[in-house]
N, C-alpha and C positions, 0 to 999 in steps of 0.2 A: 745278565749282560745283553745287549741290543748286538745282534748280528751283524753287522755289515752288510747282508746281502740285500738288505730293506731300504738301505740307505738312498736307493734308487728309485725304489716305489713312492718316497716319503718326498725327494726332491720334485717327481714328475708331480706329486699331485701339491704340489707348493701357491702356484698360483688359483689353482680354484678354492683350496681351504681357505688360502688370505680373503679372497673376495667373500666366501661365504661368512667367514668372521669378520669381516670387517661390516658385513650388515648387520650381524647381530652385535657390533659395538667393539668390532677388535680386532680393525684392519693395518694396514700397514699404513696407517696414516695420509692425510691430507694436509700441504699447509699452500697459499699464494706466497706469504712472504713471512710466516712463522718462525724463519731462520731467526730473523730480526732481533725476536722476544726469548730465546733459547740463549740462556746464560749457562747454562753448561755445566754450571758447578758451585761458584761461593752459595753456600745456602747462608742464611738468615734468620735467628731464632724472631719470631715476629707473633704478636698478638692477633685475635680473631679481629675480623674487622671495625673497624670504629662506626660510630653510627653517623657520620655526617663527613663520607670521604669526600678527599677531593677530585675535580673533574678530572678525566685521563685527557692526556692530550694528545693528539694526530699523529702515525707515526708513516713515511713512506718509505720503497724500498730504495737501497742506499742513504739514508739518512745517516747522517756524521754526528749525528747525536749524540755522545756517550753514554750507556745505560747511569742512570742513577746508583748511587749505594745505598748499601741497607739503611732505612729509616729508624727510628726512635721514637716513640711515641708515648705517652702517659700511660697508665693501666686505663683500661674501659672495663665497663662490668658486662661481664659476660651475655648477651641479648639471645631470648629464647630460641633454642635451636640452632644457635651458634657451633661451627668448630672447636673445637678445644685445642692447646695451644702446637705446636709443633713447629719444627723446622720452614721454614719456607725462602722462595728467594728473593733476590730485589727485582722491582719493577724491572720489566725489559725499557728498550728505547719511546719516549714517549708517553711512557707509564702505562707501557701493552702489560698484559697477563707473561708472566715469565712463562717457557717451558722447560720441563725435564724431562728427558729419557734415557738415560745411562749416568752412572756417578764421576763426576770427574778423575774421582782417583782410582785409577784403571788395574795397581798393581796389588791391592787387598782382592783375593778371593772371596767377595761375598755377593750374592747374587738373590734378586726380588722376588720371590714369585706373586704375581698379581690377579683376583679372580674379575670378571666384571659379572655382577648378577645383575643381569638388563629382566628389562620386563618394559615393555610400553604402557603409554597411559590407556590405550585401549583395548587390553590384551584382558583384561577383566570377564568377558564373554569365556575365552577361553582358558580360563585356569579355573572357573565355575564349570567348563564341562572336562575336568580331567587333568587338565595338561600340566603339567610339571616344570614349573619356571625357574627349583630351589634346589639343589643340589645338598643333601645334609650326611651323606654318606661322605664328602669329598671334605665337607667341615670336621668329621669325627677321624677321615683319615688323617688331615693333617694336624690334628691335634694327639692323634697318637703316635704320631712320626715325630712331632715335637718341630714343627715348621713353624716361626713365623711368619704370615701373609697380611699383605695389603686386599679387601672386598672391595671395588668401586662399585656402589650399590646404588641402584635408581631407586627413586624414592615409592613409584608405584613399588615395586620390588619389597620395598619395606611395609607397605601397606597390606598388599597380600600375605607377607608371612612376619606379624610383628613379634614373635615368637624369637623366631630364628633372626632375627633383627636385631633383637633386644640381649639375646644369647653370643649372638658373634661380637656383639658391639659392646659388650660386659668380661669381655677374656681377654684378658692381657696379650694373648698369643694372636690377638687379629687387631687391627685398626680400619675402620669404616670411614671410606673416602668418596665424594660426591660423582655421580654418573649421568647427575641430570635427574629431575623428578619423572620427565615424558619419554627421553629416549628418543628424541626428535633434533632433525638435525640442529646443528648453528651454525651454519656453511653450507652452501647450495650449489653443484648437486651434490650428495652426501649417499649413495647407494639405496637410490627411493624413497630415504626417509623424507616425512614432511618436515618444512625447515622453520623455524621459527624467526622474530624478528627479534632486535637489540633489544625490546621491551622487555617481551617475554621471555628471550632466554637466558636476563638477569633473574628474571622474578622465578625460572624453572630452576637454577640453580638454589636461592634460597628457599623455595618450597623443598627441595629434598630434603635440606639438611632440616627442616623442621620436622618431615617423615620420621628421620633417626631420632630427632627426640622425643615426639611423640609414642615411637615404639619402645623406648625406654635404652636405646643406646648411648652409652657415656663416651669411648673410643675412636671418638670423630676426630676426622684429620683437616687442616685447609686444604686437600690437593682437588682435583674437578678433571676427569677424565671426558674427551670431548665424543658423544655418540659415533658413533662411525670410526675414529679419531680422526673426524673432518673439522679444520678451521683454518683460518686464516687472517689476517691483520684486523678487520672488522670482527671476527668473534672475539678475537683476543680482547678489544676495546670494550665488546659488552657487559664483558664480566668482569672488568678490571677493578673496578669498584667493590667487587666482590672479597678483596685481597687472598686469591687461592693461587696457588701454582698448579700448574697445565700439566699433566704427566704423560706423557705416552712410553715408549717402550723401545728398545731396538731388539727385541728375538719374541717374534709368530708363533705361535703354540701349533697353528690348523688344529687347533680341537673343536673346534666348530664343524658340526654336521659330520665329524669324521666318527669314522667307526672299526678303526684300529688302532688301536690304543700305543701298539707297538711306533708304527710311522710317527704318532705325536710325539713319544719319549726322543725317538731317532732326534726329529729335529728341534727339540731345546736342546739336547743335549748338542748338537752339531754348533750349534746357536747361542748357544753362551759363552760369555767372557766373565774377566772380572768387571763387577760392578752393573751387571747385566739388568733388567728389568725387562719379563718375561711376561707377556700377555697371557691369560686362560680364560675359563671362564666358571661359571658358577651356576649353568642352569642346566638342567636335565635335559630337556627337549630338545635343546642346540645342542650340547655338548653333552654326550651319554661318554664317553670313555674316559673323561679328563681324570677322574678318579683313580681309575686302573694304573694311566700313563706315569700319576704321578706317584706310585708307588716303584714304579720304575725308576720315574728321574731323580729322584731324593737320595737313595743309596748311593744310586751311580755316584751323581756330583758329592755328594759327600765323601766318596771312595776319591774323587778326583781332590777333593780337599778344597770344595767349596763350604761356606757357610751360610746360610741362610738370615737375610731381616727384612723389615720390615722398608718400606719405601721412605717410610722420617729417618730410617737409618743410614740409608743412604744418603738422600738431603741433606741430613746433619754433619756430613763428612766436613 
């Protein structure tokens, strides 16, 4: 049981762990007009993208537009490195990238846990001298806890350990979701990160999900967590073509660069609700306690009489 008396420690240091998570890819989000694209809830069973989508078109804010509904479409044959099939939802206004971060239906107890295994594309240098980008003790916990989790995985990520790649993305008990091949912003300013343009951070999206294939992952989801979780109406538009839904989160882990493992448990567990989807992360270097915390949070919530799935499971509500 988490004390109470922590609960103050854990609050005061709330805004420096967002920030520092949030640079390593798991902040409290950014949007200019995001709001827009955030359907909230009907998901949409929907095929991996077609190979000849059509243009997105302009969306501003206040637009009276009313989102689209779920499309239909032929079967397409699956294109190398493609997602595999899953829930998704309908275009936002203007055929922006939809977003999700909590399940609509607020009174089922079940709650996301989600890791993000960032890695940049130029962290190469440093995982050659030592450093530790992969978390595999935190994958063996929770598969002996019997969790299942969402990994939004950068595709350098997957290139460093196609091992653990091919491992997490071959067990039923995880689903591999895209994080971006670079790790580089799609929205400017984005907490330092270099920003990329509409070109390339269509084509950085499709390079990941070819990483996963490449490593021998089957488990692939359409969802695209955004680096930083910075975007906003122009990012949404670059990837639209993409047909992924946008996921971010409504409950902070601060497991990033923290090293109390206690304070992290304190606040998901303060921090959750039904239908919650819980940011963490999945790299050692950044996140050394996430492991510990979550041997914490798992009994607890489950003592409260939560359930654990996956982010399609939520989607699919």
């Amino acid at each position: 049981m988490i004390i109470s008396v922590r609960r103050t420690a854990a609050v005061a240091a709330v805004a420096a762990l967002s920030a520092a998570l949030a640079a390593c890819g798991g902040g409290t989000g950014t949007s200019d007009a995001g709001g827009q694209a955030r359907m909230g809830a009907s998901a949409a069973p929907s095929a991996p993208a077609s190979a000849s989508p059509s243009p997105p078109g302009s969306a501003t804010p206040g637009s009276a537009t009313p989102p689209p509904g779920p499309r239909s479409s032929p079967p397409v044959a699956p294109q190398p490195g493609a997602p595999g099939k899953a829930p998704t939802m309908a275009p936002g206004p203007g055929g922006l990238t939809p977003v999700f971060d909590r399940a609509k239906q607020h009174t089922d107890k079940t709650v996301a846990l989600t890791f993000d295994a960032d890695m940049t594309s130029d962290q190469g240098p440093r995982a050659a001298g030592g450093e530790r980008f992969d978390n595999p003790q935190l994958i063996s916990t929770l598969r002996t806890l019997k969790v299942p989790s969402t990994v939004f995985m950068t595709g350098r990520w997957a290139e460093e350990y196609p091992d653990q790649a091919k491992s997490i993305g071959t067990d039923p008990n995880f689903e591999i979701a895209n994080h971006s091949y670079s790790h580089h912003a799609f929205k400017s300013p984005c907490y330092g990160l270099p920003t990329l343009d509409e070109a390339a951070a269509r084509a950085d999206v499709d390079r990941a999900f070819e990483a996963f294939h490449k490593a021998g992952a089957v488990n692939t989801v359409p969802y695209f967590r955004f680096p930083g979780g910075c975007y906003d109406d122009q990012a949404l538009r670059a990837i639209s073509t993409a047909k992924v839904t946008a996921v971010q989160w409504d409950v902070v882990s601060g497991d990033a660069f923290a090293k109390d493992p206690d304070a992290v448990a304190e606040q998901v567990l303060a921090g959750v609700k039904p239908g919650s989807v819980v940011v963490m992360h999945c790299t050692r270097s950044a996140a050394p306690v996430t492991e510990e915390a979550i041997r914490k949070i798992v009994p607890e919530l489950r003592k409260r009489g939560y359930r654990f799935v996956k982010v399609s499971d939520l989607i699919g509500k």
